[in-house]
SESE-908613 format. One line per 2 residues: their letters; for each residue y, z, x of C-alpha. Coordinates in steps of 0.05 Angstrom, whole numbers, m for minus. Each point is the difference from the previous one (the first is absolute). Last residue first. Layout:
% SESE-908613
a = Y/Z/X ~ ...
% end
This chain:
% SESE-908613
xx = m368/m485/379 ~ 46/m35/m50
xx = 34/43/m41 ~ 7/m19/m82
xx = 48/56/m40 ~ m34/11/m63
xx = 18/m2/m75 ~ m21/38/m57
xx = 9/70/27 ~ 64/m12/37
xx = 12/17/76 ~ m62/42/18
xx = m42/m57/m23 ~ m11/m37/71
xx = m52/m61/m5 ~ m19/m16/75
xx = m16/m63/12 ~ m70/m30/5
xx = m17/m19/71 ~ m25/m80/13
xx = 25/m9/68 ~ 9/m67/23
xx = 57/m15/m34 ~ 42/64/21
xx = 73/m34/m24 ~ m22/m68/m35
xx = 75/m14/m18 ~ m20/17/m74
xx = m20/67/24 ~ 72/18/33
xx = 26/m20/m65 ~ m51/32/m51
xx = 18/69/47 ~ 85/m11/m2
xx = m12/m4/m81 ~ m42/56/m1
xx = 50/42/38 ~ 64/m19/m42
xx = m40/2/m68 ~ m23/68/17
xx = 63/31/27 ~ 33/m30/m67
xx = m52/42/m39 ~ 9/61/38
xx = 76/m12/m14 ~ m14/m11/m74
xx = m39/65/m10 ~ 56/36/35
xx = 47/m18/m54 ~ 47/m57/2
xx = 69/1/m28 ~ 3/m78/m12
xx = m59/m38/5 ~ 16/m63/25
xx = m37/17/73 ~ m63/8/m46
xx = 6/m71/m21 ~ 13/m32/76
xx = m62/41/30 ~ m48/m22/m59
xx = 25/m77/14 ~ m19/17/71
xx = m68/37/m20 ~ m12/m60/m44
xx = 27/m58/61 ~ m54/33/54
xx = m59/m5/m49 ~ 11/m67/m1
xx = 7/m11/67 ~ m71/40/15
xx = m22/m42/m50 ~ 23/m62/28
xx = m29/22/74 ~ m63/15/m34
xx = m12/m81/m23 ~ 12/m4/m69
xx = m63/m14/m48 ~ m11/68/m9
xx = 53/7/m48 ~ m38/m50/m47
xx = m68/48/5 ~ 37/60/m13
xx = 24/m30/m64 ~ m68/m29/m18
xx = m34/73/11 ~ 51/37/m37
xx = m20/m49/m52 ~ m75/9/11
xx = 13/79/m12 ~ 27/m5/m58
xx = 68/24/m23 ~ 13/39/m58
xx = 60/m21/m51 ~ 54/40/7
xx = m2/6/m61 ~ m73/6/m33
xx = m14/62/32 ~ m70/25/8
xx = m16/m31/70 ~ 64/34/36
xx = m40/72/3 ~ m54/m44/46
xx = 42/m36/53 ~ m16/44/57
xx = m81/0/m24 ~ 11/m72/m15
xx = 20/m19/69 ~ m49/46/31
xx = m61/m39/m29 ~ 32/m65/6
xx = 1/18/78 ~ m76/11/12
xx = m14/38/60 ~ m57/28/33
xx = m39/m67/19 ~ 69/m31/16
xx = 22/50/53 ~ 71/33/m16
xx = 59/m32/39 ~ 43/22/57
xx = 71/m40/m10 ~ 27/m32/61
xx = m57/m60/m4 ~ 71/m47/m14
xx = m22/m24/m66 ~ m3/75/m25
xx = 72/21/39 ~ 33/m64/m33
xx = m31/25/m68 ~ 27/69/2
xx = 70/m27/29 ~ 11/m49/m54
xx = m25/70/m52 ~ 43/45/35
xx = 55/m48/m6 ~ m4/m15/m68
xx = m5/77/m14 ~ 72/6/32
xx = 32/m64/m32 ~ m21/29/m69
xx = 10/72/19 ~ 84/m20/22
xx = m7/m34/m69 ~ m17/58/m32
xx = 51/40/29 ~ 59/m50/m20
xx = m31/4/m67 ~ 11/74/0
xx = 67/m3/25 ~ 24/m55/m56
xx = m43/48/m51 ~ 74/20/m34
xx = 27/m63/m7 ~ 46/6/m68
xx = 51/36/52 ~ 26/m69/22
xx = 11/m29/m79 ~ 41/78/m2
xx = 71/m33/3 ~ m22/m62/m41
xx = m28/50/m53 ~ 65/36/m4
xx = 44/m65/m12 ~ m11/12/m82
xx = 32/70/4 ~ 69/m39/31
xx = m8/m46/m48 ~ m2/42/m53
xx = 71/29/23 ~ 30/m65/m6
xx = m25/m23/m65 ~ 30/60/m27
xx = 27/m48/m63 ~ m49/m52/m30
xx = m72/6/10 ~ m45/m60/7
xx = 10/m6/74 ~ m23/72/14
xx = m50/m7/m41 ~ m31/m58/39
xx = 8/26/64 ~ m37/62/m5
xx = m60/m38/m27 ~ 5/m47/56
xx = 7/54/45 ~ m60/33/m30
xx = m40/m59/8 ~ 22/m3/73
xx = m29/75/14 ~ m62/m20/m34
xx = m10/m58/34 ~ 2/44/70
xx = m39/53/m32 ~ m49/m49/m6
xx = 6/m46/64 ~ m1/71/30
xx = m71/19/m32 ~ m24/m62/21
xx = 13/6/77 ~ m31/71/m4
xx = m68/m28/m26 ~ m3/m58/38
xx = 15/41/68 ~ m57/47/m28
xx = m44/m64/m13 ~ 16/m32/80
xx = m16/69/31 ~ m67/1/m42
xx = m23/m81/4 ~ m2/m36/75
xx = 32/57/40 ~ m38/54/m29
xx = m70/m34/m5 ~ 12/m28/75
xx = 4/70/19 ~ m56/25/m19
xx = m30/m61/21 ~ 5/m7/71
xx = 0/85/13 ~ m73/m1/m8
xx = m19/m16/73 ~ 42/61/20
xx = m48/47/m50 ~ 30/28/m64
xx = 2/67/m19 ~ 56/36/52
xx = 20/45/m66 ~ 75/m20/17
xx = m31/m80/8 ~ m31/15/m60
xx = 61/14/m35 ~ 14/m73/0
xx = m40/m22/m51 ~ 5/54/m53
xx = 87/3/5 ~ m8/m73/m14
xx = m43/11/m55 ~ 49/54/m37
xx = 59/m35/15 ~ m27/m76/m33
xx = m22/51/m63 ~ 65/28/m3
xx = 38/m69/4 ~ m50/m30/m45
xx = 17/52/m62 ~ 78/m5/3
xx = m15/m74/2 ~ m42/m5/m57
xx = 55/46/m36 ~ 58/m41/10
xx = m28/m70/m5 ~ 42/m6/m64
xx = 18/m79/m3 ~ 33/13/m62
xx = 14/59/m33 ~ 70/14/15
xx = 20/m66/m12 ~ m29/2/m65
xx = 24/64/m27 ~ 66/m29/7
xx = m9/m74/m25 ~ m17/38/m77
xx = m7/m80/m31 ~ m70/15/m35
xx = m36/m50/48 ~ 32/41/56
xx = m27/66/m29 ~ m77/m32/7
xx = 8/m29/65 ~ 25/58/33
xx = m57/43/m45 ~ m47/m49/30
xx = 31/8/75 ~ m7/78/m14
xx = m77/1/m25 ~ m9/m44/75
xx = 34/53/37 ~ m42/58/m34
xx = m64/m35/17 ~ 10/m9/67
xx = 9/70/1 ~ m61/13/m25
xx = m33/m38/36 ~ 34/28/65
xx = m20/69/m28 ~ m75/m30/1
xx = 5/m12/64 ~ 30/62/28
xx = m46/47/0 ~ m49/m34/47
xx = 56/9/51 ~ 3/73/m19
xx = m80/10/24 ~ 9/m33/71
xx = 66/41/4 ~ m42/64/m8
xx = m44/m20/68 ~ 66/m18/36
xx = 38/65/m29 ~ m58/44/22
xx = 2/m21/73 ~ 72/8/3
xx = 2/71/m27 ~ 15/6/m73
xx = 72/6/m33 ~ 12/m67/m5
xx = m60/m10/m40 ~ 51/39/m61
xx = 56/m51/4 ~ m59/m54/m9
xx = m34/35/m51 ~ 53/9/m47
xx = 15/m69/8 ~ m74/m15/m21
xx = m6/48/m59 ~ m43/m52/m39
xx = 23/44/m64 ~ 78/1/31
xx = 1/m74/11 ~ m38/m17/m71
xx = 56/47/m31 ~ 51/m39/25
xx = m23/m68/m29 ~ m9/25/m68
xx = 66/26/5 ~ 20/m67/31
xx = m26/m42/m50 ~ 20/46/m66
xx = 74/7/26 ~ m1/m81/5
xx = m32/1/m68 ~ 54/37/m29
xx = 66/m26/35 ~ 42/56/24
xx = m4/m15/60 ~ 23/m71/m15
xx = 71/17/m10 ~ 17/21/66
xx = 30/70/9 ~ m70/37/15
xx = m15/m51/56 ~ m81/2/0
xx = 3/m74/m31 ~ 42/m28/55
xx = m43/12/56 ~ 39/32/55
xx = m46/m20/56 ~ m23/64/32
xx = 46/48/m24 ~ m20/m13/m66
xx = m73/m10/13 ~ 9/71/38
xx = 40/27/m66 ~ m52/m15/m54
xx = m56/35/55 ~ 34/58/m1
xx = 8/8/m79 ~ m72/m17/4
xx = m19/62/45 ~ 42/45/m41
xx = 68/28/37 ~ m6/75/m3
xx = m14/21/75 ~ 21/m59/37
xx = m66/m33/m17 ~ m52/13/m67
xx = m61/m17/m15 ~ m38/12/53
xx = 23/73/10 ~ 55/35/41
xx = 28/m68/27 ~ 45/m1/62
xx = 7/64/28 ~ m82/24/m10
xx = m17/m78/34 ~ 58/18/57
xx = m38/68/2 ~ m62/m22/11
xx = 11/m57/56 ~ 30/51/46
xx = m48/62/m16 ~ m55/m54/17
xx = 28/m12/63 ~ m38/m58/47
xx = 57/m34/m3 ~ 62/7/m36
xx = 45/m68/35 ~ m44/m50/m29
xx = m15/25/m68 ~ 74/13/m3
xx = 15/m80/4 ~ m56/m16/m47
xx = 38/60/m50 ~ 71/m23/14
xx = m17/m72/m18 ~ m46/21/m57
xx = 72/40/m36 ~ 50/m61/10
xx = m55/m47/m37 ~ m18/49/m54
xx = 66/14/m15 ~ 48/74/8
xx = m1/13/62 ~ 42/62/23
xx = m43/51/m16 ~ m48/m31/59
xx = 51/33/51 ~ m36/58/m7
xx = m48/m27/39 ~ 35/m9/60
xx = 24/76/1 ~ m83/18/m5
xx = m6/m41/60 ~ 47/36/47
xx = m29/58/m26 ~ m64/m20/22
xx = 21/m26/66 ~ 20/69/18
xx = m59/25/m34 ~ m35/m41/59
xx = 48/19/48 ~ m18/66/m12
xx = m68/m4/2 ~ 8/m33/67
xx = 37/52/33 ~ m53/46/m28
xx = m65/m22/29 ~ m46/m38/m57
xx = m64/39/m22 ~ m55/m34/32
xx = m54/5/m48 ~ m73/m6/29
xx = m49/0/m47 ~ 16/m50/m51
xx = m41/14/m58 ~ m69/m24/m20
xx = m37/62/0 ~ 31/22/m54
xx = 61/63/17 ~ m17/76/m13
xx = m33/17/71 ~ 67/m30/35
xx = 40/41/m45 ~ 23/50/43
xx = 5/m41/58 ~ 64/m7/25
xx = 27/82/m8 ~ 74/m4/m9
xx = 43/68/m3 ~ 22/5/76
xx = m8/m43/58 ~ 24/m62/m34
xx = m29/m78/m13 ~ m70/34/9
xx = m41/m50/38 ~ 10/44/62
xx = m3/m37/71 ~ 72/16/10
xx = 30/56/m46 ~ 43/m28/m44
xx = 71/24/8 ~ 36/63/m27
xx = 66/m23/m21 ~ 63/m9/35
xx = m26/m65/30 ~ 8/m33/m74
xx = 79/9/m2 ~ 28/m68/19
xx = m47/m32/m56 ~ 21/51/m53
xx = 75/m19/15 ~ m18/m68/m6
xx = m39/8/m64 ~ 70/33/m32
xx = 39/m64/m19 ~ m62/m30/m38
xx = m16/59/m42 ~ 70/7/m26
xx = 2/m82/m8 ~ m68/10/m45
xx = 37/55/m38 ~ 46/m50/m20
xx = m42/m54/m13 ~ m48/34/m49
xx = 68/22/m40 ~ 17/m70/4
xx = m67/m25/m28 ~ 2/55/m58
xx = 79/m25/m25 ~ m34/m72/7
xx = m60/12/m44 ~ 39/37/m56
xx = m41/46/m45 ~ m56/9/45
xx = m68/6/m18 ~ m43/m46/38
xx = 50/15/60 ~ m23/73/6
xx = m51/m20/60 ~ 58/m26/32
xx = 48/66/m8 ~ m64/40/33
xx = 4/m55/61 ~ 82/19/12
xx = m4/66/m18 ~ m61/10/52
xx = 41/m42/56 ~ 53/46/m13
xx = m37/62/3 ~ m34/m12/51
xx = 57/m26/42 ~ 41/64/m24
xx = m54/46/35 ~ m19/m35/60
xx = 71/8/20 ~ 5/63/m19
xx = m47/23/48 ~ 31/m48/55
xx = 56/52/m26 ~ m38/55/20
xx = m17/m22/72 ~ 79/m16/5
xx = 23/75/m20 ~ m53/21/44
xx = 37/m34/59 ~ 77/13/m26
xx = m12/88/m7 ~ m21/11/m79
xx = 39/32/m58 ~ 23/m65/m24
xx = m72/m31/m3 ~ m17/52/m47
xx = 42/m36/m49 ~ m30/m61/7
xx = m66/24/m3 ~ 11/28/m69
xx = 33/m60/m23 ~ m53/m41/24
xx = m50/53/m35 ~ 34/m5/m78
xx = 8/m81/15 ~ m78/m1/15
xx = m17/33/m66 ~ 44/m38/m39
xx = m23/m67/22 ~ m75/24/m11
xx = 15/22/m74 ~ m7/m73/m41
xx = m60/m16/45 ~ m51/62/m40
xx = m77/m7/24 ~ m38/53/m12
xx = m39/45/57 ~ m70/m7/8
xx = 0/m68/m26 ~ 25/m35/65
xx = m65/37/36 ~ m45/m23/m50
xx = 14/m74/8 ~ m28/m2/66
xx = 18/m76/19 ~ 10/m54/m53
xx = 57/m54/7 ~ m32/m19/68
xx = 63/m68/15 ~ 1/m73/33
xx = m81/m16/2 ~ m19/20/m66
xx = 53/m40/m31 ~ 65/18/m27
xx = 52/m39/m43 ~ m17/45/m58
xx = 74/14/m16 ~ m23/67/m43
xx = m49/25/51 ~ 48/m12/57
xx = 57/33/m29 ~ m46/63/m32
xx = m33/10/74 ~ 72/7/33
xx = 13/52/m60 ~ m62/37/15
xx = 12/0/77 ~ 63/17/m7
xx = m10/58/m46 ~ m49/32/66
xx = 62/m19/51 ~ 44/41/m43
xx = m45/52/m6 ~ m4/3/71
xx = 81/0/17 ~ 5/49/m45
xx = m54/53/31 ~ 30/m20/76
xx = 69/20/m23 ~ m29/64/m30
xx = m35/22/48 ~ m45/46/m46
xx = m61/m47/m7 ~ m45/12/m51
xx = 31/m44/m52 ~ m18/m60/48
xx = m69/9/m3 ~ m37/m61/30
xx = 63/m46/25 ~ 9/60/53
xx = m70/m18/38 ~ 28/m64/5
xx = m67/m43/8 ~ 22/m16/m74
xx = 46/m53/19 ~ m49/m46/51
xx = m71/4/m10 ~ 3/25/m73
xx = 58/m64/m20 ~ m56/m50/37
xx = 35/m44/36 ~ 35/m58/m29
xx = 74/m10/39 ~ 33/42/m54
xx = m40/55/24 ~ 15/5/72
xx = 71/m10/m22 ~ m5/68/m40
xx = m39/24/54 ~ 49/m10/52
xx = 44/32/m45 ~ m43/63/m4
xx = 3/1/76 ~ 80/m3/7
xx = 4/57/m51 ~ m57/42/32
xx = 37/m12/66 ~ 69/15/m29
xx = m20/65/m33 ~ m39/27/66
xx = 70/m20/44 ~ 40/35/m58
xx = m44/63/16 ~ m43/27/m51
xx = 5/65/m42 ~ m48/m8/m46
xx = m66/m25/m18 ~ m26/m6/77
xx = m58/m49/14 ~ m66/23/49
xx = 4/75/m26 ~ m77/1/m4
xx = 14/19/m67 ~ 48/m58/m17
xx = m42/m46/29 ~ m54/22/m47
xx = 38/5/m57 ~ 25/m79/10
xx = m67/m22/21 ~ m29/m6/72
xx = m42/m47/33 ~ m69/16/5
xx = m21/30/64 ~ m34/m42/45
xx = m69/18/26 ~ m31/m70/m28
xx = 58/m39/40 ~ 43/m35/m47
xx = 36/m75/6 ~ m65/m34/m5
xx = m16/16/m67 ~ 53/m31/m24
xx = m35/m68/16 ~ 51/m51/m15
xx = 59/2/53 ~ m52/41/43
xx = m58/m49/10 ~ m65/40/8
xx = m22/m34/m70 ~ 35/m61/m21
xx = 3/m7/m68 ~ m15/m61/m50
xx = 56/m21/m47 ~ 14/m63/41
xx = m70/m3/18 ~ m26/0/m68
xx = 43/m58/m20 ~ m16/m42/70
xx = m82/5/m26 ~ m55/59/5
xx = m45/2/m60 ~ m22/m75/22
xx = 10/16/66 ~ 56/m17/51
xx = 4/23/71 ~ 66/5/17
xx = 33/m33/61 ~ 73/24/25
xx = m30/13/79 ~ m64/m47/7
xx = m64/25/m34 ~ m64/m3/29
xx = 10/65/42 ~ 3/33/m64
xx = m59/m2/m22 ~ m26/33/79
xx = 51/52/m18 ~ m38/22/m72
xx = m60/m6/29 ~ 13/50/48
xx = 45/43/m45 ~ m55/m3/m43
xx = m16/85/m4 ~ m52/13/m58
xx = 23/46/m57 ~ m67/32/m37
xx = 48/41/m58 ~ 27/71/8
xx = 31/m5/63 ~ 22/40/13
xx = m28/80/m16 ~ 68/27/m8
xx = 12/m38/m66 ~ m57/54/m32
xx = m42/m33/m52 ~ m71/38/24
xx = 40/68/22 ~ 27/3/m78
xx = 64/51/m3 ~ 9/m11/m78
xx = 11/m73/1 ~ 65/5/m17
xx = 21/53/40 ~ m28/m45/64
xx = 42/m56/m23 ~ 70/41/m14
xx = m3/17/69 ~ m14/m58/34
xx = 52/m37/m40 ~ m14/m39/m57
xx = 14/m69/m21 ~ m50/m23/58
xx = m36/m52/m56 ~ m65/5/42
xx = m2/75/13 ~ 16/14/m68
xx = m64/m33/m16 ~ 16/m62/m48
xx = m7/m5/m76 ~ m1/m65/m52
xx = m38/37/m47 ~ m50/m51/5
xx = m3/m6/75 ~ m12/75/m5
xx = m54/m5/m41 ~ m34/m61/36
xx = 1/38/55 ~ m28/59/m26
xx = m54/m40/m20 ~ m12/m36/69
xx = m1/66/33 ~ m53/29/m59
xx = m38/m73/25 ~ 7/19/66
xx = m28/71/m6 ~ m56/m21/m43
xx = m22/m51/46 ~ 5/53/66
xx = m48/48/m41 ~ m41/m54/m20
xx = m5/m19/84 ~ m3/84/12
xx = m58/12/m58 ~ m39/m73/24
xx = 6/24/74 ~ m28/76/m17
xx = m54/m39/m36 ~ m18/m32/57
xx = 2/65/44 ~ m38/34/m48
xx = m50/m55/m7 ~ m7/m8/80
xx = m15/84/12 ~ m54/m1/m60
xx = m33/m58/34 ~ 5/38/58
xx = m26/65/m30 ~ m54/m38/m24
xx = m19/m33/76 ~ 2/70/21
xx = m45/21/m61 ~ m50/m52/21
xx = 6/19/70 ~ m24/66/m11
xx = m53/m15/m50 ~ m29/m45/53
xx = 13/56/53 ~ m37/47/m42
xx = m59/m49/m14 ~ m4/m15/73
xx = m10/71/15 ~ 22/9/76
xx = 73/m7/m26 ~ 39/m44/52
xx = 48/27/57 ~ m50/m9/53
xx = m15/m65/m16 ~ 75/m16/10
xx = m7/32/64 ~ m64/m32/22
xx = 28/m66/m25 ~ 65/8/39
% end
């Protein structure tokens, strides 16, 4: 090596000095370029990022995003926009530094049991009840396309690929669509989404276009439904978001103009066109076009009928409208069961196909156009059921009109709690009894005002004397001052209003409205109070000037006060024990919800009632008096006054007209005395399962139950130490008493309900109840199953309120 490398050196050592002084140079030379090279790409790289961080900033300013972030445009429209730009293009994914976690994200999830969330400080139970979950199909729509899916046709694109016919289709086609758009229509009124159900009817999109012209009616009048179906519900305002999607793709009902007052006309015109062609046909297509027919006249019947409600606001004569409504209703009831017996003479669903109809319906057109948070998968209901459905609608529709007929507060709150209970889940139900009843909150019965109403419950109620236009003393001055004054406090605090008009909400909603009404009422019981005590003065007042008249009629006046407490003692009773319907209170909570009941409510309401007899009851024999007294101190005709004077003793038995009622009330008494015996035998006896002390704190719940009672000054609110005490005392007894003691309510129960005269089917399930619980407290009372310590069986299915105990 050294003789080569000496070989390879200069002989001159000058030269090779020189030589490797300019190597060593152009090294140096070599080293600064390639620093300086470093410190040009490093500024290079700083400048870069910091014109990156300025056009972020920008952009965050103007509040922009990259097309291919928002994803508002389609591939298409995205590469025009940016002017065919290879750096931006969607086809190179993915844009941004993704890294794969589904490791990670698996081995996270490993920790969690099946139903667990993983909670964050950003990331709570809220978000994760709005939150969506990706890959699952009911909320990811993504997940119900494949990337080389075509997009689901529109109405001109359907009609150019020829995949829906315009014209000349069979009766079996026409009765399909029908059947389908029905299903729809029920589909709808149920809560879905009005653009995942209705408009996936190809046909609903451009009815003008299409040249059938039975089909092209029957659409329109299905698109003027839907606007005058929206218009009841809107102006009721008895929905929640949970019962009814008032707002779907509003642009599609605006392309053609609504115009109800026409639609009837229009489908008469094509009955009566079918109908003659059915004439001219052999018996089997005669019978396919009269199922045709059929479909027809219901829809137009049952679109008179709801059209006619809407118009109630502005009706001459309320009861001329409601009989018209009724009529068509009993058209539209009488032919459902021909439309049921004809539904397999359509064209069926085709199995596996979310489309409720082979032709003219296209399921996810709007998927793409619907929030993220929308209910993916929408069954659409199967037509036998549909029509039962509107068969039960109808049904329901005839019940309300029967709502005409009361003309009192009292009469008219008893037919809307007992509708609220039979309507369901219906929001078209509940709307149009509201529309039928009162078209605005001031008036009821169409053109009776709100206080005018109100006079005439009080006088149904109890009769006071001072609301009687042929006594003297309404005409008094300062009694008409008092009870206008009063009057318009009741319609300003628009509590009785409100009541009638809760009844009309789901039974979830009522409860949580009922807590706010039952605040309401206190200071209308002051007020009330009030009024009675101005009309004792004024007793006292014209009996010290010798008018003996006036007097009577004024004194003792508990009228109003009572009037008052009887709602308020309804309204709380009805917002305990609807949360055994809502399935809100826990077994070992039962004790005291229904002690409060049997010790106080049930006992106020049979107060209440008992009161208002003993007052029309004295009235009644003050008017006999009255009676008699003229008649004895007239002269000739005595006779015949007689006669008129013995009217009241004939009708002394028809001056009890809440005997039934407080025969019910009495049959709760016994009933929620039992429940409450049996409640506390079952806790002494280990039978009930109990919370664990370190989670549970009872005084806690009790006021949270309790809490909407707190604000009223009558009843007075009860404490949680003396529900305490009271439990306490019965706890005393041995279990055996109890269970005896329990035993003798649901028998005293049993012997009241079997006194009811005429009893309706809520009576029988009672009487079953009282029967079975009573044989249960028995067998338990005679130590049956001592040694094992199982909690019954509570069994709702009977009455809402009250259960059936089993014994496992």
């Amino acid at each position: 090596m050294q003789g080569t490398y000496t070989s390879e050196q200069p002989k001159d050592f000058q030269a090779a000095t020189a030589a490797a002084a300019a190597a060593a140079a152009a090294a140096a030379a070599a080293a600064t370029a390639s620093v300086v090279a470093m410190r040009t790409t490093a500024e290079q790289r700083d400048l870069e990022r910091e014109r990156e961080r300025d056009r972020e900033s920008n952009s965050n300013d103007q509040e922009e995003w990259s097309m291919s972030e928002c994803g508002f445009a389609d591939n298409d429209v995205q590469r025009a926009i940016r002017g065919g730009s290879a750096a931006e293009d969607i086809t190179q994914y993915p844009i941004h530094g993704w890294v794969d976690v589904t490791k990670e994200f698996h081995e996270a999830c490993e920790e969690l049991l099946p139903g667990e969330l993983a909670q964050d400080v950003l990331f709570g139970l809220f978000e994760a009840m709005s939150a969506i979950e990706i890959m699952d199909p009911k909320m990811d729509v993504g997940m119900g396309f494949d990337r080389f899916d075509l997009p689901p046709p529109s109405f001109e694109a359907a009609v150019a690929m020829g995949a829906i016919k315009l014209d000349g289709l069979e009766p079996a086609e026409l009765i399909g669509v029908f059947d389908a758009l029905f299903a729809c229509l029920v589909s709808w009124l149920e809560g879905n989404s009005m653009d995942q159900v209705l408009f996936t009817c190809l046909y609903l999109h451009a009815p003008s276009q299409i040249q059938d012209k039975a089909l092209r009616v029957f659409c329109i009048a299905v698109r003027n439904l839907i606007v005058v179906i929206k218009n009841i519900i809107i102006l009721a305002a008895v929905n929640e978001e949970e019962d009814f999607q008032l707002y779907g793709n509003s642009a599609l009902l605006a392309a053609e103009k609504a115009q109800p007052s026409t639609i009837a006309g229009l489908l008469k015109d094509v009955e009566d066109e079918l109908v003659r062609k059915c004439k001219q046909l052999p018996p089997t297509d005669e019978q396919n076009l009269m199922a045709v027919v059929h479909r027809l006249r219901f829809m137009r019947h049952l679109f008179q009928a709801i059209y006619q409600v809407e118009l109630m606001a502005c009706a001459e004569n309320a009861e001329e409208a409601v009989n018209e409504i009724y009529k068509n209703l009993n058209v539209a009831s009488e032919l459902l069961p021909l439309i049921k017996r004809t539904i397999e003479r359509g064209t069926q669903p085709v199995e596996g196909s979310e489309a409720p109809n082979p032709m003219g319906f296209s399921p996810r057109i709007h998927d793409r156009s619907q929030p993220p948070t929308f209910p993916r998968s929408i069954k659409i209901r199967e037509r036998p059921a549909s029509y039962q459905f509107l068969e039960e609608m109808v049904a329901r529709f005839k019940y309300a009109c029967k709502v005409i007929r009361y003309k009192d507060y009292y009469s008219a709150l008893n037919f809307f709690i007992e509708y609220s209970r039979k309507s369901g889940h219906c929001i078209l139900s509940r709307s149009v009894l509201q529309n039928l009843f009162s078209s605005s909150i001031r008036l009821a019965h169409g053109k009776q005002s709100m206080k005018q109403f109100l006079r005439h419950s009080v006088q149904s109620f109890n009769s006071p004397p001072v609301l009687n236009l042929k006594h003297p003393v309404a005409s008094d001055p300062k009694v008409v001052q008092h009870l206008e004054t009063f009057f318009r406090y009741c319609i300003n605090m628009n509590t009785f209003n409100q009541f009638i008009r809760l009844c009309g909400f789901n039974r979830a909603r009522q409860r949580d409205k009922l807590a706010h009404l039952i605040e309401n009422f206190d200071p209308l019981q002051v007020d009330a109070v009030r009024l009675d005590s101005l009309m004792n003065q004024l007793a006292n007042e014209r009996a010290m000037e010798g008018n003996e008249l006036h007097a009577t009629a004024l004194k003792h006046s508990t009228h109003f006060s009572t009037w008052v407490l009887y709602n308020c003692f309804r309204a709380m009773l009805i917002y305990l024990m609807s949360g055994f319907e809502l399935e809100l209170y826990a077994v070992h909570e039962f004790l005291y919800i229904y002690w409060y009941p049997y010790e106080f409510l049930v006992g106020f309401l049979v107060s209440a009632l008992t009161r208002t007899e003993n007052i029309l009851l004295a009235q009644e024999e003050y008017a006999e008096h009255q009676s008699r007294i003229q008649s004895n101190g007239s002269g000739g005709g005595a006779g015949g006054k007689n006669r008129k004077a013995a009217k009241p003793k004939k009708n002394k038995k028809q001056q009890r007209p809440y005997r039934q009622e407080i025969i019910y009330y009495h049959a709760l008494l016994s009933l929620c005395g039992g429940m409450y015996k049996a409640m506390g035998a079952l806790t002494k006896d280990g039978r009930v399962r109990l919370p664990m002390s370190k989670f549970d704190n009872e005084e806690i719940r009790y006021n949270r139950r309790f809490a909407p009672f707190v604000p009223l000054t009558s009843p007075p609110p009860v404490s949680y130490a003396e529900f305490k005490n009271i439990r306490d005392h019965m706890m005393l007894n041995s279990v055996e008493e109890l269970y005896s003691v329990a035993a003798k309510h649901f028998d005293q129960a049993r012997n009241v309900l079997e006194s009811i005269q005429n009893p309706d089917q809520e009576i029988l399930d009672l009487l079953q109840i009282a029967r079975t619980n009573f044989v249960v407290m028995n067998v338990l009372a005679r130590g049956h199953q001592k040694e094992v310590k199982r909690q019954p069986e509570f069994d709702f299915s009977k009455h809402s309120y009250f259960p059936i105990m089993k014994l496992k």
